[in-house]
TORKOL-4160 file (C-alpha; in steps of 0.2 Angstrom, whole numbers, padded with zeros to 4 digits, m for minus):
388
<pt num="1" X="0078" Y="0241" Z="0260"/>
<pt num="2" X="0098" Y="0240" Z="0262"/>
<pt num="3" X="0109" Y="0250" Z="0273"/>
<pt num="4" X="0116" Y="0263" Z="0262"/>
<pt num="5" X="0128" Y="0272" Z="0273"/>
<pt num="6" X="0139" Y="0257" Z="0278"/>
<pt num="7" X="0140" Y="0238" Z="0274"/>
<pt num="8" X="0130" Y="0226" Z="0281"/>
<pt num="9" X="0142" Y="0213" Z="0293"/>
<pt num="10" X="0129" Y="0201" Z="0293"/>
<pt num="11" X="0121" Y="0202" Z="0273"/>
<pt num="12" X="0125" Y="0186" Z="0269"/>
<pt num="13" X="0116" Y="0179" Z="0287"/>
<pt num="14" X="0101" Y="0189" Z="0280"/>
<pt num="15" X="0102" Y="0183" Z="0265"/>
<pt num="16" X="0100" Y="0163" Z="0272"/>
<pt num="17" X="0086" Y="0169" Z="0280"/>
<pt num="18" X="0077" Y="0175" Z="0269"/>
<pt num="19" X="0078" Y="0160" Z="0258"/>
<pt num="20" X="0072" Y="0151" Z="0275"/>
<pt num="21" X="0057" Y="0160" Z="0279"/>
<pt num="22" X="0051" Y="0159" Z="0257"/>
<pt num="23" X="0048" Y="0141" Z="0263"/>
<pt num="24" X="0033" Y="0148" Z="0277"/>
<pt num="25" X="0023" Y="0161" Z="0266"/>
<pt num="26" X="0008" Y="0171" Z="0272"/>
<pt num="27" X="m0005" Y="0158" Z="0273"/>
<pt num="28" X="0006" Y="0144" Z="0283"/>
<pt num="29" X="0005" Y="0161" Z="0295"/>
<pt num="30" X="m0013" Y="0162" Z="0291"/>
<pt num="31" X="m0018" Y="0149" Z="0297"/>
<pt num="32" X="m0010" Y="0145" Z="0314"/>
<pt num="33" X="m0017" Y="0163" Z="0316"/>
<pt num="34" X="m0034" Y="0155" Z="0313"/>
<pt num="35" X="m0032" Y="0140" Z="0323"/>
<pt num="36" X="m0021" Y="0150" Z="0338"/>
<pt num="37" X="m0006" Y="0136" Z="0333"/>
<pt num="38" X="0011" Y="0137" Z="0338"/>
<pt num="39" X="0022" Y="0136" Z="0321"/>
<pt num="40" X="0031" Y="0122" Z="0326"/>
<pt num="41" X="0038" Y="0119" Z="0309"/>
<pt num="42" X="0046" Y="0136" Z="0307"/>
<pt num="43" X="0056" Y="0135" Z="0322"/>
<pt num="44" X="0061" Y="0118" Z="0319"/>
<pt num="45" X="0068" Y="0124" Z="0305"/>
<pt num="46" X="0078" Y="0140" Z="0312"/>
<pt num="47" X="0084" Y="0125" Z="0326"/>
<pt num="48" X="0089" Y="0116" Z="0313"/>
<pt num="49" X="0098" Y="0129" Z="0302"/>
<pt num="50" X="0108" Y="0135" Z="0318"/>
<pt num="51" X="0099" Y="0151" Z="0321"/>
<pt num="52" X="0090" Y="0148" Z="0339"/>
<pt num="53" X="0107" Y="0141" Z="0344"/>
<pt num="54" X="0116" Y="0160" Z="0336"/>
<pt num="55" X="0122" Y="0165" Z="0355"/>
<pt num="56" X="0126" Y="0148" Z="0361"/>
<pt num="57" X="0145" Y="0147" Z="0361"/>
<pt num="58" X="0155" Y="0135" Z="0349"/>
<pt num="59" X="0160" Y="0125" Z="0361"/>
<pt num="60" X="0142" Y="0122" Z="0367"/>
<pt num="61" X="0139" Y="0116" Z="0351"/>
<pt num="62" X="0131" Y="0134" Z="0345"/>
<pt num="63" X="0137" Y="0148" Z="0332"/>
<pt num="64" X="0146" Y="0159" Z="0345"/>
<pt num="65" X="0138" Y="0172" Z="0335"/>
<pt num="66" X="0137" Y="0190" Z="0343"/>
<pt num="67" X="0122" Y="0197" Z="0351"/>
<pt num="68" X="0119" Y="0210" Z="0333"/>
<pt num="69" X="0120" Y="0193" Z="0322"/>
<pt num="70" X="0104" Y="0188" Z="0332"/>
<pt num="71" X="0095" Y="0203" Z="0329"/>
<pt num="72" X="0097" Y="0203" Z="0312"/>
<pt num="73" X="0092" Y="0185" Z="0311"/>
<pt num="74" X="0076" Y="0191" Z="0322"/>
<pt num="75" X="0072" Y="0208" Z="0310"/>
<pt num="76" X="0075" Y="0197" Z="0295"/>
<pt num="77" X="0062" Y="0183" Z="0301"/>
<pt num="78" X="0051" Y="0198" Z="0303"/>
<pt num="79" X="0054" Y="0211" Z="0287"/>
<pt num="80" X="0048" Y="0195" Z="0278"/>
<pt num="81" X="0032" Y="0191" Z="0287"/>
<pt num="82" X="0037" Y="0178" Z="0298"/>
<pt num="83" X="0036" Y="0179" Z="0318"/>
<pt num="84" X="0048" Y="0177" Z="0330"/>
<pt num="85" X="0039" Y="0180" Z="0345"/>
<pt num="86" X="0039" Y="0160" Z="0344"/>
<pt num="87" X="0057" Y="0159" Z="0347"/>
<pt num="88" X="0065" Y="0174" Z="0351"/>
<pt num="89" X="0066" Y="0171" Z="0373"/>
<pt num="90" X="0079" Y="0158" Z="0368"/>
<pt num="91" X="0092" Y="0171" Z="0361"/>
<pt num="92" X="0088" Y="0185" Z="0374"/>
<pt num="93" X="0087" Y="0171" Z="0388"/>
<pt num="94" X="0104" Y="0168" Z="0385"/>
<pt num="95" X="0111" Y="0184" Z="0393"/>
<pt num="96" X="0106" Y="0179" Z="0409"/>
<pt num="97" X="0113" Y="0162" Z="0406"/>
<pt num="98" X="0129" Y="0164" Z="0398"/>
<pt num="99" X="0134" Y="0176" Z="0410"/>
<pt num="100" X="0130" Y="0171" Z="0425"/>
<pt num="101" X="0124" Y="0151" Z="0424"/>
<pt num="102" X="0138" Y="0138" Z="0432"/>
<pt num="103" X="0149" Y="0128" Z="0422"/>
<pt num="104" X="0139" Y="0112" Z="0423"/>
<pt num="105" X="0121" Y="0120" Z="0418"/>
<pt num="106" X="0130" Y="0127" Z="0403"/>
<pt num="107" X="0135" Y="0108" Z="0398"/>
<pt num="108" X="0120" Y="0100" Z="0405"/>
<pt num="109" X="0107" Y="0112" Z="0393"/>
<pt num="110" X="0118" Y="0124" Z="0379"/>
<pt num="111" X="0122" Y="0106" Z="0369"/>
<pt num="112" X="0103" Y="0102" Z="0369"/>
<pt num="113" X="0095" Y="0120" Z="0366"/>
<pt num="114" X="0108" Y="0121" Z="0352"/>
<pt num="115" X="0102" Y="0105" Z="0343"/>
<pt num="116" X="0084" Y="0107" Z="0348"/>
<pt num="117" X="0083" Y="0093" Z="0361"/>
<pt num="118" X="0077" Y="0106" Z="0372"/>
<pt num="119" X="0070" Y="0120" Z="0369"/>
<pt num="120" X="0071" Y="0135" Z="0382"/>
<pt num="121" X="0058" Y="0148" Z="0377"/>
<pt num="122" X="0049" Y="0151" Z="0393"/>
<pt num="123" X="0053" Y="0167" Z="0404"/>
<pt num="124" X="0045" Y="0169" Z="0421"/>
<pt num="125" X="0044" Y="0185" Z="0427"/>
<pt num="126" X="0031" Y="0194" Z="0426"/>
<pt num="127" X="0015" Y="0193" Z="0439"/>
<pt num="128" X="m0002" Y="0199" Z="0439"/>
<pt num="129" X="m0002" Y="0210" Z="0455"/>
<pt num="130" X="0016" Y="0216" Z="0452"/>
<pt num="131" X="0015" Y="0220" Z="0434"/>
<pt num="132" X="0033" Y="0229" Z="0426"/>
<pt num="133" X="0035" Y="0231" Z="0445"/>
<pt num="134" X="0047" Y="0215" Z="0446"/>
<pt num="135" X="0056" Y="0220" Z="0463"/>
<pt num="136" X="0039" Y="0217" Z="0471"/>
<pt num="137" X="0036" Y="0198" Z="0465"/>
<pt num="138" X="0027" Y="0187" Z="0478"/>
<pt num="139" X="0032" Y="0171" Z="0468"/>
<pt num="140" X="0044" Y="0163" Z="0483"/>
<pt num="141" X="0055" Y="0150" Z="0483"/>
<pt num="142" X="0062" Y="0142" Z="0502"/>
<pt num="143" X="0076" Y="0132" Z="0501"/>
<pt num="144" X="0074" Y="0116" Z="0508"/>
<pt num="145" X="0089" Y="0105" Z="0511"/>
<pt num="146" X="0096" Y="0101" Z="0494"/>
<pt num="147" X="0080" Y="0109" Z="0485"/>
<pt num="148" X="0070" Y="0126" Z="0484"/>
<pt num="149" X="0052" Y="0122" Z="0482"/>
<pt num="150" X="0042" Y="0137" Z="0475"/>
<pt num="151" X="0023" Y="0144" Z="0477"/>
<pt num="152" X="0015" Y="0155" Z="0465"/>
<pt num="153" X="0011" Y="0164" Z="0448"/>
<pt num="154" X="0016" Y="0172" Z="0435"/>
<pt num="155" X="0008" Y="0178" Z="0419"/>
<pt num="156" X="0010" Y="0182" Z="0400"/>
<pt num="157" X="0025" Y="0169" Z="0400"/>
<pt num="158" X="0024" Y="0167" Z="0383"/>
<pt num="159" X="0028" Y="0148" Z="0374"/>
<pt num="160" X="0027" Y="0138" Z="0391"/>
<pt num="161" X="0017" Y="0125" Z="0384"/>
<pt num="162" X="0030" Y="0123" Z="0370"/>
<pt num="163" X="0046" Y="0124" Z="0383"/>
<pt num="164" X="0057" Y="0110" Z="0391"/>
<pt num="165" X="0064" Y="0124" Z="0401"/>
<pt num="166" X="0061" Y="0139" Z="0408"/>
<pt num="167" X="0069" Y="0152" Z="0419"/>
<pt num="168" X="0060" Y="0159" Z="0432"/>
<pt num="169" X="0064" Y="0175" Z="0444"/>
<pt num="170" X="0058" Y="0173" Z="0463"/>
<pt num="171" X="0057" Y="0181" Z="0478"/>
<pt num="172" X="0071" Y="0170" Z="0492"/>
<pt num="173" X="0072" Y="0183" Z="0506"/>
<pt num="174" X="0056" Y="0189" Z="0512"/>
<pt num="175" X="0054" Y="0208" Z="0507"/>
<pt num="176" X="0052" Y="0214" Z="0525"/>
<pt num="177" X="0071" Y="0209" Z="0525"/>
<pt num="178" X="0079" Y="0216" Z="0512"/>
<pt num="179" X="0089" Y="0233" Z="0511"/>
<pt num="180" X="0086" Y="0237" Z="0493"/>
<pt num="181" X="0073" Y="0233" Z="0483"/>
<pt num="182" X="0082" Y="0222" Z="0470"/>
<pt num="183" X="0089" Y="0211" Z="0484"/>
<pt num="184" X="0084" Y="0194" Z="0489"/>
<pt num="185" X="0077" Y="0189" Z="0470"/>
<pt num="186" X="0083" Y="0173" Z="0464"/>
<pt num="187" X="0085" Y="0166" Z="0446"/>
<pt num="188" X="0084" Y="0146" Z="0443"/>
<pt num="189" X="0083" Y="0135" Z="0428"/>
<pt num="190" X="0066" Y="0127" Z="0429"/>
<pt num="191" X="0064" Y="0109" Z="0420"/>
<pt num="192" X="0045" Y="0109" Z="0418"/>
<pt num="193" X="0045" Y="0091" Z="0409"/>
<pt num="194" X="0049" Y="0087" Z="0427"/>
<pt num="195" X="0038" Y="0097" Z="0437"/>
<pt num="196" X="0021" Y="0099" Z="0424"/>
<pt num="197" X="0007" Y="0092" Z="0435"/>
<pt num="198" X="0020" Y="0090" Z="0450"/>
<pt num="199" X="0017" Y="0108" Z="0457"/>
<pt num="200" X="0015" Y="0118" Z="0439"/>
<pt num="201" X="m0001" Y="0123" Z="0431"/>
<pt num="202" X="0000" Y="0130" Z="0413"/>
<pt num="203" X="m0016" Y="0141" Z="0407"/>
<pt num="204" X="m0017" Y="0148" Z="0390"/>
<pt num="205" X="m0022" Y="0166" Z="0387"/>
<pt num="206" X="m0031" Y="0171" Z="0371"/>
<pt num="207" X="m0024" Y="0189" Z="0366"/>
<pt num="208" X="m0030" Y="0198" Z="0351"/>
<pt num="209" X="m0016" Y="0191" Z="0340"/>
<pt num="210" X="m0006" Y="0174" Z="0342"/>
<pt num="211" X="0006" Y="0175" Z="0353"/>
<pt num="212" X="0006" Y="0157" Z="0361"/>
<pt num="213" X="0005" Y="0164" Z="0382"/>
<pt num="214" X="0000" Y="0158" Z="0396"/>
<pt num="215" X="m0003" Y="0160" Z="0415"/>
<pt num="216" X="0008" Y="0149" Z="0424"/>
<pt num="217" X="0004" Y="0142" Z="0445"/>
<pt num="218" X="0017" Y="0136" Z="0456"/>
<pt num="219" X="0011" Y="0125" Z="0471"/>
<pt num="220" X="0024" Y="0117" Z="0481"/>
<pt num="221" X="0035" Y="0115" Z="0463"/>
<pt num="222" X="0052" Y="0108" Z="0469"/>
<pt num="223" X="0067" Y="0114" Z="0459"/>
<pt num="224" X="0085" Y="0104" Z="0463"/>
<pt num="225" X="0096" Y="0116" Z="0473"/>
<pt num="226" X="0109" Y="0116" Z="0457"/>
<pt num="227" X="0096" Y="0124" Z="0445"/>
<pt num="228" X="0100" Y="0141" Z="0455"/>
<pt num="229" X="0108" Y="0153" Z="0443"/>
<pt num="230" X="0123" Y="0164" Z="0450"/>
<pt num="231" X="0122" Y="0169" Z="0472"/>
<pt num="232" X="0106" Y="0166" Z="0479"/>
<pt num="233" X="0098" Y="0186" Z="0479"/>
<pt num="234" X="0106" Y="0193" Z="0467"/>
<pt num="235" X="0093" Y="0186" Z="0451"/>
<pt num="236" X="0087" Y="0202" Z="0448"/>
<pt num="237" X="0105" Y="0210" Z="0442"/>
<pt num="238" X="0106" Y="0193" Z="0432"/>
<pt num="239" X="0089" Y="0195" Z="0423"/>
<pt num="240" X="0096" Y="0213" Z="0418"/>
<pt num="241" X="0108" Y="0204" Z="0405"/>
<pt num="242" X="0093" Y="0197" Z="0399"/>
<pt num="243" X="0082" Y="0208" Z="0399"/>
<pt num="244" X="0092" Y="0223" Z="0389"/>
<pt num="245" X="0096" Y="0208" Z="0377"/>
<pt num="246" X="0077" Y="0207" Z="0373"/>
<pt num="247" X="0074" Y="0225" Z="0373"/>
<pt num="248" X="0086" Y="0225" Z="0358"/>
<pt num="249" X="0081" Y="0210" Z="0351"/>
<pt num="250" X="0064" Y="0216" Z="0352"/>
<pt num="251" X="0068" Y="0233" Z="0344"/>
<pt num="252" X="0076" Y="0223" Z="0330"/>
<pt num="253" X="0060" Y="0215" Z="0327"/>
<pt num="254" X="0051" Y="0230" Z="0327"/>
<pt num="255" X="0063" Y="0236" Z="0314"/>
<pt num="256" X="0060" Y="0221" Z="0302"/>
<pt num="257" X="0040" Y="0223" Z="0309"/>
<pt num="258" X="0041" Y="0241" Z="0299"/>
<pt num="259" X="0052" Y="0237" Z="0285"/>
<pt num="260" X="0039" Y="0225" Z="0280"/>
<pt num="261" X="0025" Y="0237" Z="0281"/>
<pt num="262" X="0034" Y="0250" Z="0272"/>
<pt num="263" X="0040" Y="0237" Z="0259"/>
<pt num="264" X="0022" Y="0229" Z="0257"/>
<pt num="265" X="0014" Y="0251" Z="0256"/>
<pt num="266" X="0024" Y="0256" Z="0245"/>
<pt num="267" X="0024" Y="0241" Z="0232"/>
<pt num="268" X="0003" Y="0245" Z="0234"/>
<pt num="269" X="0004" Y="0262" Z="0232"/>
<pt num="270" X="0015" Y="0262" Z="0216"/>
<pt num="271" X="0005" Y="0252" Z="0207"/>
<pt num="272" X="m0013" Y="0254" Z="0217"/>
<pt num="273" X="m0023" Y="0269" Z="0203"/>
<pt num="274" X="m0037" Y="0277" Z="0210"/>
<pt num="275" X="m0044" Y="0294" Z="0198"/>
<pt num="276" X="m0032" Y="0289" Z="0186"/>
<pt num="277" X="m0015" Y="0291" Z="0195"/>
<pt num="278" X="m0004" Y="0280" Z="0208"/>
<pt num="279" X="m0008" Y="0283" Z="0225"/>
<pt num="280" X="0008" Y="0284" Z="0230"/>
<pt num="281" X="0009" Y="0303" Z="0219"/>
<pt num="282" X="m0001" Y="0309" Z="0232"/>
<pt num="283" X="0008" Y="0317" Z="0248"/>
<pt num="284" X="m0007" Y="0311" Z="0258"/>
<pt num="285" X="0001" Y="0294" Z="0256"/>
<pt num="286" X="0018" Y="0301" Z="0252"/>
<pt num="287" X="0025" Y="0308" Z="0269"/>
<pt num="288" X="0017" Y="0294" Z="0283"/>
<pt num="289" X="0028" Y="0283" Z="0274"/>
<pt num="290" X="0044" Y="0293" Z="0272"/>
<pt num="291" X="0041" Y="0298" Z="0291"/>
<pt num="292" X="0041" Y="0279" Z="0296"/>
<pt num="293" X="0056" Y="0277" Z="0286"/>
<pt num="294" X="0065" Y="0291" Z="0296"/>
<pt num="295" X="0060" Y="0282" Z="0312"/>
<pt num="296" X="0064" Y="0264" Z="0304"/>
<pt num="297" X="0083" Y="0271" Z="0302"/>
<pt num="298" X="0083" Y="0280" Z="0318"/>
<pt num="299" X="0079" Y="0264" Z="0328"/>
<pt num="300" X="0092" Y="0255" Z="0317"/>
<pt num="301" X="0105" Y="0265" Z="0323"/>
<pt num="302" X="0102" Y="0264" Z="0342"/>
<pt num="303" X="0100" Y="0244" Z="0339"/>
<pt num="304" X="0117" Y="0246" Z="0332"/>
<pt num="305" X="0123" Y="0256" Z="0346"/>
<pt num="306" X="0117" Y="0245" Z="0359"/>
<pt num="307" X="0123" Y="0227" Z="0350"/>
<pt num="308" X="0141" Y="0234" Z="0353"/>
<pt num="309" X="0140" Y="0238" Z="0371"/>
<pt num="310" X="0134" Y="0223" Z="0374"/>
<pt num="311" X="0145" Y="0214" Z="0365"/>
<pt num="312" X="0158" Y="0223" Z="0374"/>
<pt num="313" X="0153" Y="0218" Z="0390"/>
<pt num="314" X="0147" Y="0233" Z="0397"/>
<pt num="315" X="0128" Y="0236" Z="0404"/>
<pt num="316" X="0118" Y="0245" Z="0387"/>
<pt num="317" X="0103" Y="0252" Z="0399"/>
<pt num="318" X="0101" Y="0268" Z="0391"/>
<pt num="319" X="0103" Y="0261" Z="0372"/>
<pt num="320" X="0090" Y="0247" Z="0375"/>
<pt num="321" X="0078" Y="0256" Z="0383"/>
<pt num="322" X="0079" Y="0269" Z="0370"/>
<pt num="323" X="0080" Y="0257" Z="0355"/>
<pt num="324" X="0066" Y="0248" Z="0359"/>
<pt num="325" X="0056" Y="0263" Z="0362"/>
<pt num="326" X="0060" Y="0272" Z="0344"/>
<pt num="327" X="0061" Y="0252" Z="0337"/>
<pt num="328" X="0040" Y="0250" Z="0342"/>
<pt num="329" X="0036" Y="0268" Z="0338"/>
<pt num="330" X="0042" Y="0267" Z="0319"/>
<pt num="331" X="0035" Y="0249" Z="0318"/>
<pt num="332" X="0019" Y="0258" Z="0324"/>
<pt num="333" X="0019" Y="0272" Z="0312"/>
<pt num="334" X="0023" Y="0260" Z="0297"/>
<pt num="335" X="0010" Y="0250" Z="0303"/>
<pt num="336" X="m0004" Y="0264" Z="0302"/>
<pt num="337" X="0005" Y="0270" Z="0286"/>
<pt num="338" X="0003" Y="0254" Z="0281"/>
<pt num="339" X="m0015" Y="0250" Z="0283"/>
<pt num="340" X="m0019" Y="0268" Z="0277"/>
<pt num="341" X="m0012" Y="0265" Z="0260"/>
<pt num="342" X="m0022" Y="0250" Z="0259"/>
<pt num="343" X="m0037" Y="0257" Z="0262"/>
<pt num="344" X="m0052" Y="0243" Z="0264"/>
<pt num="345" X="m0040" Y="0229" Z="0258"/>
<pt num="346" X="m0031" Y="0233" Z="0272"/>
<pt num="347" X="m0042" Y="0223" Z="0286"/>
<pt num="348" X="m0046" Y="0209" Z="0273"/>
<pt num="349" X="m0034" Y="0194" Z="0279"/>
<pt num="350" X="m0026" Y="0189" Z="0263"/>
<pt num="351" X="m0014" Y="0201" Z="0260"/>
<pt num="352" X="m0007" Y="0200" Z="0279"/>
<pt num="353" X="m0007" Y="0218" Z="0283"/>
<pt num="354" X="m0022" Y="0216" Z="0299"/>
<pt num="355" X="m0011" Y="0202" Z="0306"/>
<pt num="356" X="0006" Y="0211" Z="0306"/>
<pt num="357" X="m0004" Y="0226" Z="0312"/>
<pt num="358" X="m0011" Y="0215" Z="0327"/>
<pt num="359" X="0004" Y="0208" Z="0331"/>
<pt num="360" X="0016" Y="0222" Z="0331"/>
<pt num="361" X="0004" Y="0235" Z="0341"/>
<pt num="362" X="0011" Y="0224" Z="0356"/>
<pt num="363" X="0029" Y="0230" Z="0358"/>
<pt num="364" X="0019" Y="0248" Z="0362"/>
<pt num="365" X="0015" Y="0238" Z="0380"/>
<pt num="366" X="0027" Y="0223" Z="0381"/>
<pt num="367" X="0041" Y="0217" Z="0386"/>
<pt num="368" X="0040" Y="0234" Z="0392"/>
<pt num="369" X="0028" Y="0247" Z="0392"/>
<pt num="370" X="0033" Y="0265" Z="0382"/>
<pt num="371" X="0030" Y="0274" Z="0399"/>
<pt num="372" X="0040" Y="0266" Z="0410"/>
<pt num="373" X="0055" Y="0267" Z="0398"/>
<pt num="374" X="0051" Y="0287" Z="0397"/>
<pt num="375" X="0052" Y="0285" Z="0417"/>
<pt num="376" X="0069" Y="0278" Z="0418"/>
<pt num="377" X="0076" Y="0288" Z="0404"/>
<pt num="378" X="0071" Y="0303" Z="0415"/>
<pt num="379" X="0078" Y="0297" Z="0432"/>
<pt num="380" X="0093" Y="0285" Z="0425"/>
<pt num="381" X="0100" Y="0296" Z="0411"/>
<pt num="382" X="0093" Y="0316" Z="0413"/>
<pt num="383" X="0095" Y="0313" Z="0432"/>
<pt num="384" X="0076" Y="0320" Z="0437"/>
<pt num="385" X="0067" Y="0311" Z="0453"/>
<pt num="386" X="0060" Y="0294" Z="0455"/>
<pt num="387" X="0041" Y="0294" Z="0447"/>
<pt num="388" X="0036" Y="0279" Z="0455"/>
């Protein structure tokens, strides 16, 4: 499914990458599925080929490509039934990084993330008590002479166990404190090749698809003092580069998510003949999908508008929120099309449909949940009261 209403900046990208992902067809995804594996292989080659490395600046050793050249690397991996939930922190990551980050942890790590000597896919935020509620982390990290060391957890920090480094958000100033409640976080650059069994703790969780996260604990973890990213305090301003970077990237995928579904529906329901005529004649089948399609285009555009503030420099709140938002909603509807049109064959693993369904019913709940992105569209942009 092309653009038609302008042309593609980054075709010929897509195009590479699609030649890229023919080499990893449905049952290489099969089976990791199966086996709960992490498709090393796969990203190896996106290292390889320069993708993971698309944000990293030239002189870094990276393609200094812009933040819309990564999501269409990302929606393409996914339009053509890959996954790039096993990569994709280490484009979004870089937000915080190449922003904020000191001179010296850009040479120390950008050379070696964009060659694949290290891979930073890890991103510690989130905790079980706290939840979407970040300025309310316990994880606490007390600076002690040239070093901070750092007590306890986070979950659903996807990749861990296939990290060299990680970034993690924690609590400096004690919250009884603070003025506001987005004071006194912190952001460093964990090297947890130094620090597994040293004061971290990686347990996997099993999830209904395979998406490689885990439960990380932190007892006495000690993190060099240079690692800190930016002014101590201010991480949770820092993480916001980050974090509408992923929104968008995860909206891109969502987008590739439905283009797939509607791809793989309609070629089934063009040629799939039941009472003598193609399912796809009837308007039962018909509309679900055109509606998807709608959608699919609708969240294109708000990618679109997003990638360019960004790139601009300025803070895309509004446009990430809402692109990821429409991006998981149209993946979802294509995805209920999708299975619909399929009928039975639809849950038989073969022809990919239950994975893809699996996997994309995520992004209604993370890296954010629908509701909380309806909650600061109503206080941030219509200018209603705080809900929570």
């Amino acid at each position: 499914m092309q653009d038609t209403l302008r042309p593609d900046p980054h075709a010929q990208i897509k195009d590479e990458v699609r030649k890229l992902c023919a080499k990893f067809p449905g049952e290489y995804w099969r089976r990791l599925d199966r086996e709960r594996g992490y498709p090393t292989e796969f990203v190896t080659a996106l290292t390889e080929a320069g993708y993971l490395g698309a944000l990293i600046p030239e002189e870094y050793g990276g393609a200094g490509l812009p933040l819309s050249a990564a999501a269409a690397i990302l929606e393409t991996v996914q339009s053509e039934g890959c996954s790039g939930a096993a990569c994709h922190a280490q484009m979004y990551i870089m937000g915080t990084i190449l922003r904020h980050g000191t001179d010296a942890q850009k040479t120390a790590y950008l050379p070696k993330i964009a060659t694949g000597e290290l891979r930073l896919q890890a991103f510690g935020v989130t905790e079980p008590t706290s939840g979407t509620d970040t300025t309310s982390l316990r994880t606490f990290a007390r600076k002690e002479g040239d070093h901070y060391v750092v007590n306890g957890q986070k979950v659903w920090t996807s990749r861990a166990e296939h990290s060299d480094l990680m970034l993690l958000l924690a609590r400096t100033t004690p919250r009884d404190q603070i003025e506001r409640r987005t004071d006194g976080l912190s952001t460093f650059i964990v090297d947890m090749r130094e620090v597994l069994g040293k004061g971290l703790t990686i347990r996997p969780i099993r999830t209904m698809m395979n998406h490689n996260t885990t439960e990380i604990f932190f007892d006495n973890m000690v993190v060099p003092a240079e690692n800190l990213v930016g002014v101590e305090g201010r991480g949770f301003r820092y993480i916001l580069d980050g974090m509408n970077a992923e929104r968008l990237l995860i909206a891109a995928e969502c987008i590739g998510d439905a283009k797939w579904f509607l791809n793989k529906a309609t070629a089934y329901a063009r040629d799939r003949q039941v009472f003598g005529r193609p399912i796809g004649q009837n308007q039962g089948i018909q509309f679900p999908l055109a509606r998807a399609y709608a959608q699919m285009r609708a969240a294109e555009l708000m990618v679109q508008a997003g990638c360019a503030k960004f790139e601009a420099g300025e803070t895309p709140g509004e446009e990430a929120n809402m692109a990821k938002m429409l991006g998981a909603d149209a993946a979802w509807a294509a995805a209920e099309a999708c299975i619909q049109t399929f009928g039975g064959f639809g849950f038989a693993e073969e022809y990919d449909v239950e994975r893809k369904y699996r996997e994309t019913r995520l992004y209604q709940v993370a890296p954010i949940s629908t509701n909380l992105i309806l909650s600061y569209l109503a206080e941030h942009v219509l200018g209603l009261p705080r809900s929570y």
